[in-house]
Each structure stands twice: as structure tokens, then as C-alpha cells.
C-alpha positions in Angstrom: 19.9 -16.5 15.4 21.5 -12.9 15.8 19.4 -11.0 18.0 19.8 -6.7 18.5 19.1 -5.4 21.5 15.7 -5.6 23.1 13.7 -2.9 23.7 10.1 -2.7 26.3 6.7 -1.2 24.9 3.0 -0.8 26.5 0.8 -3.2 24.6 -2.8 -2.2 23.7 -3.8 -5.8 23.2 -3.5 -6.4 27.0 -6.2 -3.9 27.3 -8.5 -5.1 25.1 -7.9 -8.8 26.3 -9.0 -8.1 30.0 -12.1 -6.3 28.5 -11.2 -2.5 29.2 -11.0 -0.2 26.2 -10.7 3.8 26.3 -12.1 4.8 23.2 -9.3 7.6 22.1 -6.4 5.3 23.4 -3.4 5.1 20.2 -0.2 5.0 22.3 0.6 1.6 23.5 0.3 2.1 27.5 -1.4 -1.0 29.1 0.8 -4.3 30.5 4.0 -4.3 29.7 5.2 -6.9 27.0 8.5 -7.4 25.3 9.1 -6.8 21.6 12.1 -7.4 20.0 14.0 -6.8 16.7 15.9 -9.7 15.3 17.9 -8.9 12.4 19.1 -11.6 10.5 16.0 -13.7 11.2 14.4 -14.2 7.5 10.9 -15.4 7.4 10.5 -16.1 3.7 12.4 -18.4 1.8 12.5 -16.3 -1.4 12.3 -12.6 -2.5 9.2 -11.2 -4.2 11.4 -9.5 -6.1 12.1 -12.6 -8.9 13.6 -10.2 -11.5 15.6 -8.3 -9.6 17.3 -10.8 -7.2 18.8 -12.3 -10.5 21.2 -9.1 -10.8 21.0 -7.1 -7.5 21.8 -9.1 -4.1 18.6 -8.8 -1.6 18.4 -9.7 1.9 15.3 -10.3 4.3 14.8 -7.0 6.0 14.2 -9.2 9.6 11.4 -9.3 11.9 9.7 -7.6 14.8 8.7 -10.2 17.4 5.9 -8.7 19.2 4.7 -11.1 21.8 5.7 -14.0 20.4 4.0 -13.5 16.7 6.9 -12.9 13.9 5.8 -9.6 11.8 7.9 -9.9 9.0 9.8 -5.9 7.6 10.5 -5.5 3.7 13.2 -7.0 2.0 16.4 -4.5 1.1 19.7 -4.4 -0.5 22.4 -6.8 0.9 24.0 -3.1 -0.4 22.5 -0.2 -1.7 25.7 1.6 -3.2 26.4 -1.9 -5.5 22.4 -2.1 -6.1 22.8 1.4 -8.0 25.9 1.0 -9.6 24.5 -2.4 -11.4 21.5 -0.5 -11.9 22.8 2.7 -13.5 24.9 0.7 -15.8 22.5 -1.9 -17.0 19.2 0.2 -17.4 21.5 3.6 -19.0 18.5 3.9 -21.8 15.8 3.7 -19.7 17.4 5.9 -16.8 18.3 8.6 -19.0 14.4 8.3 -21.0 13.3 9.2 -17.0 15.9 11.4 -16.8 14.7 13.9 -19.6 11.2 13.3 -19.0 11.7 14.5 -15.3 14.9 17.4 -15.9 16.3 15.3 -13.4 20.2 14.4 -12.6 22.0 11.4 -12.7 20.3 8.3 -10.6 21.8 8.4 -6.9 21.0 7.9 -3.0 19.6 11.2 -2.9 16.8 11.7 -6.0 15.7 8.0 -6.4 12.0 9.4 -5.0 11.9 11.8 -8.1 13.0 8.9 -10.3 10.3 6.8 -9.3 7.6 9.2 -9.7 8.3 9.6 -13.0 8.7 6.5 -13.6 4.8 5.9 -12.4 3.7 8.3 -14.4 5.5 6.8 -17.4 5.4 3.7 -17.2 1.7 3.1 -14.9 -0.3 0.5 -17.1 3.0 -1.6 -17.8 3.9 -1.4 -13.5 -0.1 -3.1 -13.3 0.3 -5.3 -15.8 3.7 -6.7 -15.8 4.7 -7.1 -19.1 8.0 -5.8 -20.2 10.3 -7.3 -17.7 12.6 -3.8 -18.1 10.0 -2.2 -16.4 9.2 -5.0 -13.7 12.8 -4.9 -12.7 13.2 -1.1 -12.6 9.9 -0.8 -10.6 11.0 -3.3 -8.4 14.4 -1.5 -7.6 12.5 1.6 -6.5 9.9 -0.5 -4.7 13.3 -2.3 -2.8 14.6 1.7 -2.4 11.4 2.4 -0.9 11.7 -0.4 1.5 14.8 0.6 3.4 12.8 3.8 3.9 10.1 2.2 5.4 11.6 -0.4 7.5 14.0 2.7 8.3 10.7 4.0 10.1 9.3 0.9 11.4 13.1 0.4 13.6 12.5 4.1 14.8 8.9 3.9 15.8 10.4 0.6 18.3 12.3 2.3 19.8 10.5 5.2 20.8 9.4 4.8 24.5 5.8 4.8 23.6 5.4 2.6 20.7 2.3 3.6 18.7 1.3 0.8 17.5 -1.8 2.3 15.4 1.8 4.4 13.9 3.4 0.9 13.4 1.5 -1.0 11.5 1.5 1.5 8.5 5.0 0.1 8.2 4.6 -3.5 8.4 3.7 -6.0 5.5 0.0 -6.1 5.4 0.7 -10.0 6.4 1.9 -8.9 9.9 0.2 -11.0 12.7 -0.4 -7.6 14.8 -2.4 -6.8 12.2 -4.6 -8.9 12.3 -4.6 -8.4 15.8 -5.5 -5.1 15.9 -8.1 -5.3 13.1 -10.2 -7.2 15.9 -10.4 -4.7 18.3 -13.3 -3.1 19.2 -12.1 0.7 18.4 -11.2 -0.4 14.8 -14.2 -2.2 14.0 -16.9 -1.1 11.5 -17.0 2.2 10.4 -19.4 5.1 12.5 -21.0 7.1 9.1 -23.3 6.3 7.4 -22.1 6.0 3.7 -23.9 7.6 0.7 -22.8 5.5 -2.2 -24.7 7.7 -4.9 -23.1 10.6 -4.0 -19.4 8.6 -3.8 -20.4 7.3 -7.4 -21.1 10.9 -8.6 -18.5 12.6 -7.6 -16.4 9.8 -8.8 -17.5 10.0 -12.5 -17.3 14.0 -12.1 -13.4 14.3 -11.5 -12.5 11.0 -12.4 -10.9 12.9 -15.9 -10.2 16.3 -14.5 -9.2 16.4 -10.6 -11.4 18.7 -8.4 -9.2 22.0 -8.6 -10.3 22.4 -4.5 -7.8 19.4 -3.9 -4.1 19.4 -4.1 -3.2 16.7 -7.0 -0.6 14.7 -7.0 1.6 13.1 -9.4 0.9 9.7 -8.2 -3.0 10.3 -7.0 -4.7 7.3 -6.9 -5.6 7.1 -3.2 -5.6 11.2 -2.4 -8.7 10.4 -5.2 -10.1 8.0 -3.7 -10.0 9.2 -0.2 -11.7 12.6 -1.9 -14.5 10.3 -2.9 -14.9 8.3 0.2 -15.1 11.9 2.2 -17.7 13.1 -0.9 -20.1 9.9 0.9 -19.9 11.1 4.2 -16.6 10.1 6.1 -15.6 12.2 8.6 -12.0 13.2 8.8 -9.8 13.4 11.9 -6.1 14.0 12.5 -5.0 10.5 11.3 -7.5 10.4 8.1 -7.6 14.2 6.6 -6.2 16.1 3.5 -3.0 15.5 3.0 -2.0 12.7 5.6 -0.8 9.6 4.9 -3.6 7.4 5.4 -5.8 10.3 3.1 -2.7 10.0 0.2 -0.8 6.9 0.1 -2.5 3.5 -0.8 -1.1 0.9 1.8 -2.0 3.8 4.8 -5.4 4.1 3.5 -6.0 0.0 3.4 -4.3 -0.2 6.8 -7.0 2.3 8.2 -10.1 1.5 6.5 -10.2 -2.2 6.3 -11.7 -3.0 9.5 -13.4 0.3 10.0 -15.7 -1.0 6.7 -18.5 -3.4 6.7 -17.6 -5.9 4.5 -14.3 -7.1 3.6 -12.5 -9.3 0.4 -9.4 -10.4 -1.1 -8.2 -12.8 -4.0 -5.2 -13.3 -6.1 -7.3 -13.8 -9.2 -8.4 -10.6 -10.7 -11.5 -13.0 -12.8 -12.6 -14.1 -9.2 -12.2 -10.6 -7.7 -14.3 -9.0 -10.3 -17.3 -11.3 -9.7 -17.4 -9.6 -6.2 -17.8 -5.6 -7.1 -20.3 -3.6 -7.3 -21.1 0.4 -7.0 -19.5 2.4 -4.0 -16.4 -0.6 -3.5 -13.0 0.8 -3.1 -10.2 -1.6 -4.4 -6.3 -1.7 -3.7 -4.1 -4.0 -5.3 -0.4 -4.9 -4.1 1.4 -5.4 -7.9 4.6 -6.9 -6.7 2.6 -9.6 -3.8 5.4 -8.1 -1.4 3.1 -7.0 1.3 2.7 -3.7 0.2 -0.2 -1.9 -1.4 0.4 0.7 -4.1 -2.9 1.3 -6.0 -6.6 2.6 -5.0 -9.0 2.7 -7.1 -13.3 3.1 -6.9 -15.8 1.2 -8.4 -19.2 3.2 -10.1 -21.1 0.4 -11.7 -21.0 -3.6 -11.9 -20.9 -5.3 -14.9 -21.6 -8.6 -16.0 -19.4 -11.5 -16.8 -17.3 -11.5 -20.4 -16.0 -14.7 -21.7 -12.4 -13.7 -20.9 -14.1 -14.5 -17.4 -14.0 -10.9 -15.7 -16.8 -9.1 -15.2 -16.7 -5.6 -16.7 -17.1 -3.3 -14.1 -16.6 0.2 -14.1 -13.8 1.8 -12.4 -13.0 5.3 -11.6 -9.3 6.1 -10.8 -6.6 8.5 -10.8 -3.1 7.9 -11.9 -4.1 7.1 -14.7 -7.4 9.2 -14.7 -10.3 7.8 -16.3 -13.9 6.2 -15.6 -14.0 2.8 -17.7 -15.2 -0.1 -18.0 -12.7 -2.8 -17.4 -13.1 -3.9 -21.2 -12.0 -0.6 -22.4 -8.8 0.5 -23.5 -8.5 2.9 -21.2 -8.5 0.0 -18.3 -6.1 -2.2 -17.8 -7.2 -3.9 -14.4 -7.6 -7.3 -16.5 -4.3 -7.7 -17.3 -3.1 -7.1 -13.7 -1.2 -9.8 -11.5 -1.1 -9.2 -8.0 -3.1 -9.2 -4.8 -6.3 -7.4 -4.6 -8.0 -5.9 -1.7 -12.0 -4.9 -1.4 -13.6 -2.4 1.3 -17.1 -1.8 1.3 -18.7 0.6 3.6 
């Protein structure tokens, strides 16, 4: 196995093994441990990207070993140049559909990000729902563009002098040992507010339609929503949770924060099964493409009971697309979904 160079970081763990804990500690700085990047080491034996791979060449994005557990980085483009040039000339229709939608120029390295917000906004209840393969494949493209952003980050972080790990872990699938790892410690435990649900739930169904003008809204607003609700029930904000970071606005952040700072915890593969475990004040993120990677927020106002298409019909308050539904409506689409699903309750 080809292995880049190694690189020395501070690891919290060691703290919080030996017992000692300062409470405001987010910059690794306890016993020394090694951590090290190998590159060509591929932990998974296939892509989650099944459409995709079939025309674009992927590779394993590689690992970061950090003491001795493998935390897997997102899959890329064996080359990104080639992987818009097939692309461009196979999706043309659909590209230039975007294009005119958005006033945007011709697809390249440098306005992918505007491409793909558009294409959320166009194309949000098919992305959910997987069911014009067109679509899947485009959305997995951006998703793979997105992932040589992010593992573009992770590399940086590592070799900072002080790795933040708190930092880090934004960046890792959310299947990463160290994740787990740090969702036991005693600092991210259990959340420190007392949660009113019946204000959540009202302010929920108020600008579930029409966003709160006091808020910034965005064109993909799912989780800047539903951190605005979860602050409406009494979470306090502080410089890594506030209006507009990244845990407050983008849906994997906000998961990686607040799952172990909630009380209860669940997660299933089977959106039937998953339903059958809501009820009023429950946040739930999904991960569409199973890639480790959560893209959607949404909150739940009401339970429901059991249909016989075997979901139960509760009621959902999102943005991006905005509405407050019941999951049988046709507004809602959550039961034809496919992915991973996530639930935090507080």
C-alpha cells in the first residue's frame, strides 16, 4: 500500500481516556498520536455512485488512519477534466435546460456549484426519489464534484499543526470510526436546553410556506430551516452553531453537531420502518445517495398513523421544497425516498 507522508497531531481522545476533560477544549492538544493519510488505500469494494461509474471513471478518495481506526474520505474522479467532457457531451439537453433556468455559462471547473443549485431546485422531489435515472446520474456527478471539495478540506485540516478534530469530522463520511469516537465523549453528550417542542412545531407550520423574512433564505434551505426552528425551541447558539455557519445551514454539519448533543437517537434504511418511529418536535436527515453524506433536513409537526402502503403519515415541515404535509400528500414525497435516514430528538 502507497503511503504519503505522515503527519503528528494532539489527540483529544487521550484526554478523555485518562479521565481529564476541559470543557471548552476543540483543538486536538493532549498525547501525541500519529495519523496518517494513505492514498491509494480503498476501503470499499464498490462506488455508491452505481450510475455514474458506468460512464465516468471513479476512484476511492483514500483514508485517514487515525490511531489505528480507517476513516474512510469520498470517492472522486480518477480525472475530473475527462468526467466533464463525458458529461457535457452526454447530458447537452439537460445541461443547457439548467443552463437557461440559472443564466448560467457553459458547465466547467469553475461554476459547477451554480449548476448544482439549480439543479436542486429543479429537479428536488426526483434527487429524493430516484426515479429518472438522467437525474440520478447528473446529481451524482455534482455530489462526486462536491467530494473533491470536501476531501480537498479534510487533507488541509491534517495537516494543520493543530488538527481540530471537532473541524474534521464535518468532512468525514458519517461512517468514520472517530466519529463514533467522539460522539462518546462527555462534552458532546446530550444537549444543555431544555427543548420546547410546541413552540418548534409552531413556528414550523408558520414559515414552513413562506420563510421568516428575519432570516437569510437560501436556495437550497432545508437545514438553515430547520436550525431556525430548533433555535425557535430554545437552543442556544454559539460560534460553531449560529446564523449562517455551517453546522446552522448545511445538512451533514448540522447531523454531525447535534446527534449526540440530543437525547434520543435513530436510524434505518427503510423509510416504512423509519416512519413508525416519529413523532412531533423530531428532526430527520436523510443521506439520498447512502455515500456517507447527508443532504436533507427536514422537521416533524405531527405523527400519523400507519397506511397500508406501510408508512405512517406523518406530518413534515421542510424547506427546499417548502411545505407542511402529510407524508400521503402530493406535496410530500418522503415515501418514495431511498436512502439512509437519520432521527434526532431533543
Amino acid at each position: 500500500m502507497k503511503k504519503s507522508r505522515k503527519f503528528i497531531v494532539s489527540l483529544i481522545i487521550a484526554v478523555f481516556l485518562v479521565g481529564i476533560f476541559p470543557t471548552n477544549i476543540s483543538t486536538v492538544t493532549a498525547m501525541e498520536k500519529e495519523i496518517s493519510l494513505d492514498a491509494d488505500c480503498n476501503i470499499y469494494s464498490e462506488s455508491p455512485y452505481n450510475l455514474l461509474e458506468n460512464i465516468v471513471d471513479l476512484k476511492s478518495g483514500g483514508v485517514l488512519n487515525v490511531n489505528g481506526t480507517s476513516n474512510p474520505l469520498f470517492w472522486e474522479f480518477d480525472n475530473m477534466s475527462t468526467a466533464f467532457d463525458i458529461i457535457i457531451s452526454k447530458f447537452d439537453d439537460e445541461l443547457n435546460e439548467i443552463s437557461s433556468v440559472g443564466n448560467l455559462d457553459t458547465l466547467s471547473l469553475n461554476n459547477w456549484k451554480e449548476y448544482f443549485n439549480v439543479f436542486k431546485e429543479m429537479y428536488f422531489d426526483n434527487i429524493a426519489s430516484g426515479d429518472i435515472e438522467d437525474i440520478n446520474i447528473l446529481n451524482q456527478f455534482f455530489t462526486v464534484c462536491e467530494n473533491h471539495e470536501i476531501n480537498s478540506q479534510a487533507r488541509i485540516l491534517c495537516n494543520q499543526e493543530n488538527v481540530d478534530i471537532f473541524e474534521l469530522i464535518n468532512y468525514l463520511p458519517y461512517t468514520s470510526p472517530i466519529i463514533d469516537t467522539i460522539n462518546q465523549l462527555p462534552m458532546t453528550r446530550a444537549a444543555s436546553f431544555n427543548f420546547n417542542k410546541s413552540t418548534a412545531v409552531s413556528y414550523a407550520k408558520k414559515y414552513a410556506v413562506n420563510p421568516n423574512p428575519s432570516y437569510t433564505t437560501y436556495s437550497t434551505d432545508c437545514t438553515n430551516f430547520a436550525s431556525q426552528i430548533l433555535r425557535s425551541g430554545g437552543a442556544p447558539t454559539n460560534t460553531t452553531w449560529k446564523p449562517y455557519t455551517a453546522s446552522w445551514s448545511a445538512a451533514h454539519n448540522f447531523e454531525t453537531y447535534w446527534y449526540s448533543r440530543s437525547n434520543s437517537q435513530y436510524a434505518s434504511g427503510n423509510f416504512n420502518t423509519f416512519s413508525g418511529n416519529l413523532q412531533a418536535g423530531d428532526f430527520i436527515i436523510a443521506d439520498w445517495e447512502k455515500d456517507g453524506r447527508y443532504n436533507h433536513v427536514a422537521f416533524v409537526v405531527a405523527s400519523g398513523s400507519k397506511t397500508s402502503s406501510g408508512y405512517y403519515d406523518v406530518t413534515i415541515a421542510q424547506h427546499t421544497s417548502n411545505y407542511c404535509a402529510k407524508v400521503s400528500s402530493s406535496v410530500n414525497g418522503w415515501e418514495n425516498t431511498s436512502g439512509t435516514y437519520v432521527r434526532i430528538r431533543f
